[in-house]
TITIFI-179708 format. One record per residue: residue in three letters; z, y, x of N, C-alpha, C, O in turn. Coordinates in Angstrom, 3 decimals. Layout:
N
<'ALA',<Z,Y,X>,<Z,Y,X>,<Z,Y,X>,<Z,Y,X>>
...
# end
This chain:
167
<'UNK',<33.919,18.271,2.280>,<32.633,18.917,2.455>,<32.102,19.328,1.090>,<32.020,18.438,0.243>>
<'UNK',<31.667,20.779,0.715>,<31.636,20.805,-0.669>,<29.930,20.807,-0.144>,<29.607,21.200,0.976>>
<'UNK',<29.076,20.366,-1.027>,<27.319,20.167,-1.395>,<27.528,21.108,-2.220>,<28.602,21.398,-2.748>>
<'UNK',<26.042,21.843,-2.417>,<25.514,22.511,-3.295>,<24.353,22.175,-3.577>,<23.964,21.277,-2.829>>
<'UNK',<23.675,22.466,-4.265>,<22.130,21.541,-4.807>,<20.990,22.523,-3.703>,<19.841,22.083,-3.665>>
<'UNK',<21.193,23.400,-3.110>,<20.319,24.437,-3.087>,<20.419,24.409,-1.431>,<19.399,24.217,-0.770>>
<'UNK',<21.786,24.625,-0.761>,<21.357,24.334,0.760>,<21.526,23.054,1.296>,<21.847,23.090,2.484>>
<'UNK',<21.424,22.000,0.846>,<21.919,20.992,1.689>,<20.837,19.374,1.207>,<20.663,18.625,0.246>>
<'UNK',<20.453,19.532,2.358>,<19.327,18.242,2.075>,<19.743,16.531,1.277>,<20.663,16.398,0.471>>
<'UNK',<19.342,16.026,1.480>,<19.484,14.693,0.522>,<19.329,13.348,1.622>,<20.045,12.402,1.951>>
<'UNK',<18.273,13.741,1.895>,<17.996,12.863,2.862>,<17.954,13.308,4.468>,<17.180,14.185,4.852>>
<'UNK',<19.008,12.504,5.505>,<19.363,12.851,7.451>,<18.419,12.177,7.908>,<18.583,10.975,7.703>>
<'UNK',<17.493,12.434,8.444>,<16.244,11.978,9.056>,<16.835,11.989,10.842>,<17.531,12.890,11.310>>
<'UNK',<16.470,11.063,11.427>,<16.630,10.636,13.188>,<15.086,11.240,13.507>,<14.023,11.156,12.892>>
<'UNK',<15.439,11.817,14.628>,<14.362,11.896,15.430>,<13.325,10.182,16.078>,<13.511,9.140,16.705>>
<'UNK',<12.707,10.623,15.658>,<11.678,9.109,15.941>,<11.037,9.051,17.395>,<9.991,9.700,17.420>>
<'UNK',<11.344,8.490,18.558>,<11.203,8.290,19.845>,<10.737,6.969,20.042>,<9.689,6.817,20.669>>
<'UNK',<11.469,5.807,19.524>,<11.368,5.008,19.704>,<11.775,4.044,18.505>,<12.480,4.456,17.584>>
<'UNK',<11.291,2.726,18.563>,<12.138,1.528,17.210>,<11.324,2.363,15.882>,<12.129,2.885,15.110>>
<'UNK',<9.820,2.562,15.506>,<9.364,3.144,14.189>,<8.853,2.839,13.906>,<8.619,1.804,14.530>>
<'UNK',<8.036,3.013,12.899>,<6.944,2.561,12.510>,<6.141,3.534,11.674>,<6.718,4.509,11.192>>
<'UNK',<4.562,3.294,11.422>,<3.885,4.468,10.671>,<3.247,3.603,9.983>,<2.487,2.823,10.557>>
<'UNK',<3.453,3.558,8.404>,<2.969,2.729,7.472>,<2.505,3.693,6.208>,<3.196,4.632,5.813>>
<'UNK',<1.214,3.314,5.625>,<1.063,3.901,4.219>,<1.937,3.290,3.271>,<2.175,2.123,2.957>>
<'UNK',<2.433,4.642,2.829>,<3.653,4.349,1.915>,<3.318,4.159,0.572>,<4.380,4.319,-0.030>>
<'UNK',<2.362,3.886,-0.303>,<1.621,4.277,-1.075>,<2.253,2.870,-1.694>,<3.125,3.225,-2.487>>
<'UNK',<2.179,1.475,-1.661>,<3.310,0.560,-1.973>,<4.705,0.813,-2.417>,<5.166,0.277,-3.425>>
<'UNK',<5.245,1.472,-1.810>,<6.497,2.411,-2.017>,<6.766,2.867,-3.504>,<7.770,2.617,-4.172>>
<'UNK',<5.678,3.576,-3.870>,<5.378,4.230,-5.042>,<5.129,2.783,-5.955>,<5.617,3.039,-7.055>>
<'UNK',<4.819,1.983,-5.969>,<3.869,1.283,-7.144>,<5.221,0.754,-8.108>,<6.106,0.027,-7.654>>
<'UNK',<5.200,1.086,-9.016>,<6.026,0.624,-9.973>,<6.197,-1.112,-10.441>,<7.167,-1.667,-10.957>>
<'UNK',<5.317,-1.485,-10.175>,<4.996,-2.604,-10.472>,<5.616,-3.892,-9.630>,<5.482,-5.083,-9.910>>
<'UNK',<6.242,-3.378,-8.655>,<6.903,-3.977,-7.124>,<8.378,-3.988,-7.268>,<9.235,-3.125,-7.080>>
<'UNK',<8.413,-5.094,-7.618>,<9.920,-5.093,-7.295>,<10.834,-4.764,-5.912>,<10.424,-5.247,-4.856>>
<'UNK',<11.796,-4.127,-5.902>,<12.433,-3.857,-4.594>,<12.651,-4.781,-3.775>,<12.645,-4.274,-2.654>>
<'UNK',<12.919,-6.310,-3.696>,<12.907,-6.912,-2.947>,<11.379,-6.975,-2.647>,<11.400,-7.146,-1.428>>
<'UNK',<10.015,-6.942,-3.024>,<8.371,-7.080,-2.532>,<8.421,-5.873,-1.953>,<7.905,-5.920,-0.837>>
<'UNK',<8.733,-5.056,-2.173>,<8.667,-3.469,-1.587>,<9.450,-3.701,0.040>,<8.742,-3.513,1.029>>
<'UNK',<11.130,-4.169,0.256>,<11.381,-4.930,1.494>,<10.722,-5.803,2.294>,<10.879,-5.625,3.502>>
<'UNK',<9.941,-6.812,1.907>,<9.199,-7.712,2.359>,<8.214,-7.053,2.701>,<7.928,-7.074,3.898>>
<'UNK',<7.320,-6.201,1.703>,<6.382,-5.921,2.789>,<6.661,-4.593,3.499>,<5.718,-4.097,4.115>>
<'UNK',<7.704,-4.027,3.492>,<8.026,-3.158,4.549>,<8.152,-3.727,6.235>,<7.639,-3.266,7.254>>
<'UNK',<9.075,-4.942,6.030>,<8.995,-5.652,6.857>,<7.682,-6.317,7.479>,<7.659,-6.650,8.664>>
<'UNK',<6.701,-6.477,6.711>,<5.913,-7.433,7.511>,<5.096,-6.298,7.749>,<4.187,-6.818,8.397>>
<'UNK',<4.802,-5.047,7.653>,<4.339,-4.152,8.061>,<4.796,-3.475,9.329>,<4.311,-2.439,9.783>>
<'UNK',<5.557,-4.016,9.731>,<6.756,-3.190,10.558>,<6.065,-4.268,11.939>,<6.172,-3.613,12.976>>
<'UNK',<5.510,-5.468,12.191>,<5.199,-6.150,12.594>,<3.796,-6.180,13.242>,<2.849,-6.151,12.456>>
<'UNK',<3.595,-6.221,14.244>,<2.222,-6.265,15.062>,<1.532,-7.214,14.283>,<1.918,-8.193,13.644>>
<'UNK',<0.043,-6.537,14.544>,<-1.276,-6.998,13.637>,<-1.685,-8.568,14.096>,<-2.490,-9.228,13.439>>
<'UNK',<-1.166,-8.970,15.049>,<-1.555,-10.325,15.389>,<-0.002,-11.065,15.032>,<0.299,-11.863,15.919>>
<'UNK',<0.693,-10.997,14.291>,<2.155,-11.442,14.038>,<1.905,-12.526,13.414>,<0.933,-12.242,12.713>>
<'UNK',<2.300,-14.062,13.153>,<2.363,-14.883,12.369>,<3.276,-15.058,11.389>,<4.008,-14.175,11.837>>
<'UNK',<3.822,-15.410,10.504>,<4.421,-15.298,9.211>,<4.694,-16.586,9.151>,<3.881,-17.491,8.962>>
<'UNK',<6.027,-16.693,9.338>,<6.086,-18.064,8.773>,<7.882,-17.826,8.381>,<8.844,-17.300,8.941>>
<'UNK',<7.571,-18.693,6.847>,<9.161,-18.542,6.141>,<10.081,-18.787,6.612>,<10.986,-18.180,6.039>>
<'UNK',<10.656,-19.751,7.895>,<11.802,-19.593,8.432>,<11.743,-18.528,9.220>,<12.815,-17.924,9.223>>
<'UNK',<10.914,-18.049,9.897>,<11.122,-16.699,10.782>,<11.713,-15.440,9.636>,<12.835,-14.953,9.778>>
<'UNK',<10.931,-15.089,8.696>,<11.442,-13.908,7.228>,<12.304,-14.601,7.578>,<12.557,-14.539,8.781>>
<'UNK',<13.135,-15.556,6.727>,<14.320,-16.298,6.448>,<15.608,-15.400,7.296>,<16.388,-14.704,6.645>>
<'UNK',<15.717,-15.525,8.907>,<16.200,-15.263,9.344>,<16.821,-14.015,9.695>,<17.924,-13.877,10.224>>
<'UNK',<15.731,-12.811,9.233>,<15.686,-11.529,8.842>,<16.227,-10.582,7.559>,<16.160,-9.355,7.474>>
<'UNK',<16.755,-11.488,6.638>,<17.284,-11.683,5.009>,<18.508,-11.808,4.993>,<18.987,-11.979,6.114>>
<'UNK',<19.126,-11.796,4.273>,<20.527,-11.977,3.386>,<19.885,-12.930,2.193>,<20.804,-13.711,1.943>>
<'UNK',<18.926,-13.214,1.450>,<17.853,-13.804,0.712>,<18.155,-15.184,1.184>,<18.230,-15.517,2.367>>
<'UNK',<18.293,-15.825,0.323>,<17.375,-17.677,0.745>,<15.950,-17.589,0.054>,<15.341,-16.795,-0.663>>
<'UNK',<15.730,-18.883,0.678>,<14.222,-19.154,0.850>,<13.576,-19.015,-0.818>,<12.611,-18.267,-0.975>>
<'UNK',<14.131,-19.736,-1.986>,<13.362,-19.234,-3.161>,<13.341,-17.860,-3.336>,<12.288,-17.493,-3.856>>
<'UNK',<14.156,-16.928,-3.079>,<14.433,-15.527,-3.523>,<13.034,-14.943,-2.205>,<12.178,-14.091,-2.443>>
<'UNK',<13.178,-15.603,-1.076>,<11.736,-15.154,-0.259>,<10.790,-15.272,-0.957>,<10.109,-14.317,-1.332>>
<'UNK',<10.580,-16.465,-1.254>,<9.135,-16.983,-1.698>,<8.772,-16.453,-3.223>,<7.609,-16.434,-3.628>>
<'UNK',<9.871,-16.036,-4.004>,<9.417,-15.317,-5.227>,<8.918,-14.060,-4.701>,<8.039,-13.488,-5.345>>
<'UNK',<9.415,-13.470,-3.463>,<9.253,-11.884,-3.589>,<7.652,-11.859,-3.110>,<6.761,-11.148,-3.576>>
<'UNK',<7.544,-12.943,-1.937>,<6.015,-13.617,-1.523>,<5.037,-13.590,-2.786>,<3.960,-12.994,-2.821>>
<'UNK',<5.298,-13.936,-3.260>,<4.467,-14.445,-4.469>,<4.288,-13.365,-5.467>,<3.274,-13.162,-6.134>>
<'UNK',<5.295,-12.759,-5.487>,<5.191,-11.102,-6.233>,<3.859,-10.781,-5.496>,<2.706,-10.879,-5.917>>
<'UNK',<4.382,-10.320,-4.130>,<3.051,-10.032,-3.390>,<1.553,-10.325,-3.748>,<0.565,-9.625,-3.968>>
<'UNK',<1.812,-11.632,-3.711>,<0.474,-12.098,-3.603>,<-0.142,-12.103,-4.998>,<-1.315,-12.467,-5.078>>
<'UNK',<0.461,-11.770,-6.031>,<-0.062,-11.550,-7.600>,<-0.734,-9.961,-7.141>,<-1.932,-9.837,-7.397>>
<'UNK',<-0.187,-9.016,-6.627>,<-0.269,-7.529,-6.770>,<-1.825,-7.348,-5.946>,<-2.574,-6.413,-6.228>>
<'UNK',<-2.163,-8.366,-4.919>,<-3.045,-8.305,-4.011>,<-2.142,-7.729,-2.370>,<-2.954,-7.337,-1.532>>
<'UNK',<-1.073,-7.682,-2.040>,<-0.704,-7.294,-0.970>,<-0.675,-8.432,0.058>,<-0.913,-8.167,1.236>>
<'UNK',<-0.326,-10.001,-0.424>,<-0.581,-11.032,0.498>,<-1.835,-11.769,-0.174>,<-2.340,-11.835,-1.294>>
<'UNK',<-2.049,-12.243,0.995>,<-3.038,-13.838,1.193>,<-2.569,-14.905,1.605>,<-2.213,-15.106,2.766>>
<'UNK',<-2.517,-15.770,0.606>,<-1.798,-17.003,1.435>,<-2.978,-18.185,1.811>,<-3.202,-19.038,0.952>>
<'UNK',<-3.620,-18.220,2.913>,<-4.520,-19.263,3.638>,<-4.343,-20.535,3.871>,<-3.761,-20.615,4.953>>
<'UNK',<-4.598,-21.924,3.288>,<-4.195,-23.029,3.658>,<-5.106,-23.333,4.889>,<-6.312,-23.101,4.802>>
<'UNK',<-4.516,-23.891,6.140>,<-5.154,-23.830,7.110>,<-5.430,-25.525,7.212>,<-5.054,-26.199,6.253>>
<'UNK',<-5.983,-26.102,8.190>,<-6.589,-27.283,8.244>,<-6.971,-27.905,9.479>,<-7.840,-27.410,10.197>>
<'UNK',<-6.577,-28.593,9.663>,<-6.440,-29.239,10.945>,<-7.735,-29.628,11.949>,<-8.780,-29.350,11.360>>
<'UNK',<-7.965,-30.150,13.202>,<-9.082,-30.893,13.102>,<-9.553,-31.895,12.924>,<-10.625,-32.188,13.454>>
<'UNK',<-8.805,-32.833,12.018>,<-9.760,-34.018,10.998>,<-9.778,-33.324,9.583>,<-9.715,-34.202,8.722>>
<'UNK',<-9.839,-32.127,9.061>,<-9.474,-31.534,8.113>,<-8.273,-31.456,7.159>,<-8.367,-31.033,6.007>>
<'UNK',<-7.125,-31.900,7.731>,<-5.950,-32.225,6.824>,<-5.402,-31.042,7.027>,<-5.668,-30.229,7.911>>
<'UNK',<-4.315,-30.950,5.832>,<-3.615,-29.837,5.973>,<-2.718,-29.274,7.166>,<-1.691,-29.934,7.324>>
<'UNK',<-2.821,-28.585,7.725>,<-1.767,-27.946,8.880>,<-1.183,-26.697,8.748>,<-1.114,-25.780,9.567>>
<'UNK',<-0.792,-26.773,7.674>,<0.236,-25.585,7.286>,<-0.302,-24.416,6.551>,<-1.377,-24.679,6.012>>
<'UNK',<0.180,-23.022,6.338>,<-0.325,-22.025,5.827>,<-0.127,-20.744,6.674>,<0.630,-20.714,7.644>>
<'UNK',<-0.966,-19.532,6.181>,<-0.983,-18.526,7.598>,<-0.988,-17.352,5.617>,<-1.468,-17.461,4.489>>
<'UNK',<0.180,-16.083,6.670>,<-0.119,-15.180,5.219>,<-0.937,-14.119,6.035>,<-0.803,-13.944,7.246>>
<'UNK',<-2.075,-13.218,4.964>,<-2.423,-12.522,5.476>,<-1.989,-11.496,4.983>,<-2.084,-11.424,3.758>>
<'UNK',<-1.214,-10.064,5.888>,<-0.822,-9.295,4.805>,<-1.801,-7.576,4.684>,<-2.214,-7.207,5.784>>
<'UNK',<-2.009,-6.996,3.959>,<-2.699,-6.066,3.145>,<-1.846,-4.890,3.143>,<-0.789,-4.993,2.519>>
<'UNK',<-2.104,-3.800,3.721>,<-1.676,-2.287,3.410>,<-1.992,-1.949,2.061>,<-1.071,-1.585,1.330>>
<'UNK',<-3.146,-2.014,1.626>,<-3.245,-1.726,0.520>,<-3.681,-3.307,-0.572>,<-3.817,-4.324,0.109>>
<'UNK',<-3.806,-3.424,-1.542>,<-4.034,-4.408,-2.304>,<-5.388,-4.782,-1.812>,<-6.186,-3.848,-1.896>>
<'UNK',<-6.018,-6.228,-1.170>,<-7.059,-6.729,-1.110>,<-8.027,-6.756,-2.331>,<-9.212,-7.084,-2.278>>
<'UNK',<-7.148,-6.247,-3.752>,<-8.037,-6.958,-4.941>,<-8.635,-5.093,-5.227>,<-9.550,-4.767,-5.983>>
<'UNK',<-7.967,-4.350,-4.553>,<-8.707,-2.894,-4.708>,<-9.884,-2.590,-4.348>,<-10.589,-3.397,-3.741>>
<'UNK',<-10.225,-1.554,-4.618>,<-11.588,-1.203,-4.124>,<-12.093,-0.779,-2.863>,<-13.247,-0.407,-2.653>>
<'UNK',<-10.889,-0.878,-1.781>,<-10.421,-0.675,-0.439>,<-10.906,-2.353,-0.044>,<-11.596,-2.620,0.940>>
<'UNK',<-10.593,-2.972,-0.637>,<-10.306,-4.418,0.149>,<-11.200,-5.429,-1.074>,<-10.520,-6.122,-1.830>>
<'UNK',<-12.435,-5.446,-1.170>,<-12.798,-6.239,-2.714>,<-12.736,-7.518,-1.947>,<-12.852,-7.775,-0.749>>
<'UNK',<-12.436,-8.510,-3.412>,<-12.387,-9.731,-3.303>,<-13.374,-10.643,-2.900>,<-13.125,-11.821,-2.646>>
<'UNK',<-14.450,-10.149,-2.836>,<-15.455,-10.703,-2.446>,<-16.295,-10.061,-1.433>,<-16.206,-8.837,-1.530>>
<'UNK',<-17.288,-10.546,-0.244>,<-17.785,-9.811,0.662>,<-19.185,-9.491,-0.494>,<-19.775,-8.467,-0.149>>
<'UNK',<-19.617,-9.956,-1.378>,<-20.710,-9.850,-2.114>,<-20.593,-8.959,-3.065>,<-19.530,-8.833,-3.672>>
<'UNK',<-21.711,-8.186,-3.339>,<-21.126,-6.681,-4.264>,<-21.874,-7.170,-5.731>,<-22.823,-7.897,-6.027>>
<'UNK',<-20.786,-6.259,-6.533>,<-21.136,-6.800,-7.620>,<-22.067,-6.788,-8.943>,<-22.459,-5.743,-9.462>>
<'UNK',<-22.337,-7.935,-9.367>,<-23.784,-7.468,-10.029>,<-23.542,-6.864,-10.966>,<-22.382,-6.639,-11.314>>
<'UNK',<-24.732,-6.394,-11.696>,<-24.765,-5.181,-13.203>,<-24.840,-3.560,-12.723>,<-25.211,-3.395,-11.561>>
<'UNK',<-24.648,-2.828,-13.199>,<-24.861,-1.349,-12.709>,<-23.685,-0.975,-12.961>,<-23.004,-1.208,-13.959>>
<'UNK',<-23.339,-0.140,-11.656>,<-22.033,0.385,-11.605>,<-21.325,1.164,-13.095>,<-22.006,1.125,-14.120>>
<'UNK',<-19.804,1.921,-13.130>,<-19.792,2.498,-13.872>,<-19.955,3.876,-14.206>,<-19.874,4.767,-13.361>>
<'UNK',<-20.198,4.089,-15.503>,<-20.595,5.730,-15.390>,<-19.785,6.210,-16.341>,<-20.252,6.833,-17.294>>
<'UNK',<-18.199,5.934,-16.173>,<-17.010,6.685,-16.633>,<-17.224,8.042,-16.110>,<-17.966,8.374,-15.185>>
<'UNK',<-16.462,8.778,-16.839>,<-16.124,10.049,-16.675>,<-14.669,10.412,-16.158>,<-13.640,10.490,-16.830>>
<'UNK',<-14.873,10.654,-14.519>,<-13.654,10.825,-13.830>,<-12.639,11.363,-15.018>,<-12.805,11.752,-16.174>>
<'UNK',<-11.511,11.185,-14.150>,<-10.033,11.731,-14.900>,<-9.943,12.927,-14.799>,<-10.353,13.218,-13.675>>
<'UNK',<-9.610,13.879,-15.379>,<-9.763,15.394,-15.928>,<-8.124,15.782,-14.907>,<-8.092,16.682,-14.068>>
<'UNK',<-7.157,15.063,-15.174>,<-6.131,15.373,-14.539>,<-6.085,15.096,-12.629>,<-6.443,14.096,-12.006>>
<'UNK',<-5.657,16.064,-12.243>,<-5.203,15.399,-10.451>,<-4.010,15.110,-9.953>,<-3.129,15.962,-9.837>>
<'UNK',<-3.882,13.968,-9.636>,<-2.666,13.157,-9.469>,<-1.698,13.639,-8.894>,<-2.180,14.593,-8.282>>
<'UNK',<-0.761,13.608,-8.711>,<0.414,14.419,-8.075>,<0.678,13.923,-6.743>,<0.808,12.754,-6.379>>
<'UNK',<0.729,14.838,-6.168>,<0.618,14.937,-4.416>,<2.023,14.134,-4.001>,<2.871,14.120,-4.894>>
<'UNK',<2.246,13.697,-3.189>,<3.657,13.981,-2.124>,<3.897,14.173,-1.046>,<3.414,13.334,-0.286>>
<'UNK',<4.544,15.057,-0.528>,<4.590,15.198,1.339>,<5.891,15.186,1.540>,<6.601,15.610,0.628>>
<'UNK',<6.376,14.804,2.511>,<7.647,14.675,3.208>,<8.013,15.973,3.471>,<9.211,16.226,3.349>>
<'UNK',<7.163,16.981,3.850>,<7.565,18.348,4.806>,<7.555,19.164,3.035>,<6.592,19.747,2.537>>
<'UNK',<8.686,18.989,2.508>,<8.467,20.469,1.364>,<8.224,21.665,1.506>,<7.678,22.312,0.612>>
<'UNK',<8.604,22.215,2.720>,<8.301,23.797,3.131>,<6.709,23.968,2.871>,<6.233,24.990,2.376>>
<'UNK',<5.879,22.743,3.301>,<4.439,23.561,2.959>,<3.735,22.199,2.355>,<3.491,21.120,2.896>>
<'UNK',<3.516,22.662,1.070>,<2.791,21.473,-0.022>,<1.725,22.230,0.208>,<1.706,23.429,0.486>>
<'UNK',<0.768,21.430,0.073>,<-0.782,21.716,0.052>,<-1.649,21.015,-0.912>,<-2.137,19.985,-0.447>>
<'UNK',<-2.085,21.383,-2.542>,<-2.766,20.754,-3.238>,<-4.286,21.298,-3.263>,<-4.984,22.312,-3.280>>
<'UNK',<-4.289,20.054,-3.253>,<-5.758,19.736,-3.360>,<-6.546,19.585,-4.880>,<-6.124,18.783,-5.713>>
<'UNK',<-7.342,20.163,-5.052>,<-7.863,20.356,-6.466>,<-9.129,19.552,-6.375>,<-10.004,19.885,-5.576>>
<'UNK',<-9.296,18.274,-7.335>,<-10.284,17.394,-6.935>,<-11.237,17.455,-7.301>,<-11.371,17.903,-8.440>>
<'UNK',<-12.525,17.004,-6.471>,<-13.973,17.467,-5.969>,<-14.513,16.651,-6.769>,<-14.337,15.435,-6.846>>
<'UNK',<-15.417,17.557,-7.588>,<-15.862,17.673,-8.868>,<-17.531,17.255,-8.806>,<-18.250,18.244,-8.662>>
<'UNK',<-18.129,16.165,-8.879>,<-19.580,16.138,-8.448>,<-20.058,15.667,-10.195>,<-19.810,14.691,-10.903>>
<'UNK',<-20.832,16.908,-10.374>,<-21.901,16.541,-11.560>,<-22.989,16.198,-11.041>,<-23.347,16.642,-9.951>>
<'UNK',<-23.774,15.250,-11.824>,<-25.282,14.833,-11.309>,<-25.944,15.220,-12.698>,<-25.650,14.618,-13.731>>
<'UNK',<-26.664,16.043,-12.667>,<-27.894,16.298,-13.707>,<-29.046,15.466,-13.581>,<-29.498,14.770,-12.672>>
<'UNK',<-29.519,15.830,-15.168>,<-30.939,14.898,-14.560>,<-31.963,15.044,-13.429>,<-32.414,14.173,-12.685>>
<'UNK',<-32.201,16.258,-13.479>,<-33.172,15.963,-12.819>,<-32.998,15.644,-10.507>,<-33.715,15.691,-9.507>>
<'UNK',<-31.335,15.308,-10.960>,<-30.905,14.703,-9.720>,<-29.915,15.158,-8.720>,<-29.064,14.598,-8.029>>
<'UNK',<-30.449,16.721,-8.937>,<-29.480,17.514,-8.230>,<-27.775,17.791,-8.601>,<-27.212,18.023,-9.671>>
<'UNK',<-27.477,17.709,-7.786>,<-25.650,17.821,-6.920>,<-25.383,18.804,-7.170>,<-26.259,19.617,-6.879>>
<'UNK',<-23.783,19.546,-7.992>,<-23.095,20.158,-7.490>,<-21.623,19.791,-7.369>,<-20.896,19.137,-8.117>>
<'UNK',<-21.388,20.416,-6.183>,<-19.597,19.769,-6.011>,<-19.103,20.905,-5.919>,<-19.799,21.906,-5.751>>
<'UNK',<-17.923,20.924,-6.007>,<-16.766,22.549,-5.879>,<-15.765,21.595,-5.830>,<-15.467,20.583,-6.465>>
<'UNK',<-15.190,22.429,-4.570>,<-13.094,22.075,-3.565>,<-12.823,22.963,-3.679>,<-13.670,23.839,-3.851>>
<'UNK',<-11.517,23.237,-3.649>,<-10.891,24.305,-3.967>,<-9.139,23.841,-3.765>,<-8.371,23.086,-4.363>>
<'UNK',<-9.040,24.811,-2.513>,<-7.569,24.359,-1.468>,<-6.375,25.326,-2.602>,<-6.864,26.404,-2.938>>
<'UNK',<-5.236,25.108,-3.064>,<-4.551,26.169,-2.761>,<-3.555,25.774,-1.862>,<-3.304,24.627,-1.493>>
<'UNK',<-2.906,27.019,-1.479>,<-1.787,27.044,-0.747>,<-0.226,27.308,-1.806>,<-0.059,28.453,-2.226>>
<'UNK',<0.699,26.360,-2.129>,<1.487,26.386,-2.889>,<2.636,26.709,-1.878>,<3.792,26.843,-2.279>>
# end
């Protein structure tokens, strides 16, 4: 079969009917994730929202033993993607642990660490001048977005400007 760079795709995609899943991939991207944390939480994403977590169940799902789990766990849970909950019985003793897991990082500004907001006055950085680089699966039609620009003057008033192109 000879390839050429120009007609022939990279990646054979299945039609999706059944057995899928729809996850923000945005983890995917983070550099900071090692490929085995990037597996793990693909997996536990892949998993209904009421799912329990418990390390011999992963275990069984792996080629991994249990330290090589529990490091990639723990990757996690440094990045903000898990919670690990010590749970407690009813005379209060320990009864095991429950993970909670996070689409996006709990320690973000999506998910803050605290239900209490935080004191001092917000910041008054000056957004990033650059706009981040897009990605879409469908290359035939990229669509960038040019980001929405809000000055506040003194005396209070707003202006914003969007601005679509079609690439």
């Amino acid at each position: 079969m000879r390839v050429s760079r120009s007609n022939t795709p990279s990646i054979f995609r299945v039609k999706k009917q059944r057995n899928f899943v729809a996850i923000d991939k945005s983890f995917l991207n983070d550099a900071s994730l090692s490929c085995k944390a990037k597996g793990l939480l693909a997996f536990f994403l892949s998993k209904p929202d009421d799912w329990e977590f418990r390390l011999s169940e992963i275990r069984r799902n792996f080629k991994d033993g249990k330290e090589s789990i529990r490091k990639g766990i723990e990757e996690l849970q440094k990045a903000g993607y898990v919670k690990k909950v010590k749970l407690r019985g009813t005379k209060g003793k320990f009864d095991g642990v429950r993970y909670l897991i996070y689409e996006t990082p709990y320690l973000s500004e999506v998910h803050p660490q605290s239900d209490f907001p935080t004191s001092g006055k917000p910041k008054a950085d000056n957004p990033a001048a650059e706009n981040p680089s897009l990605l879409n699966n469908d290359i035939t039609r990229i669509l960038r977005i040019v980001q929405t620009r809000v000055k506040i003057y003194p005396s209070g008033e707003k202006t914003t400007s969007l601005r679509k192109l079609q690439v």
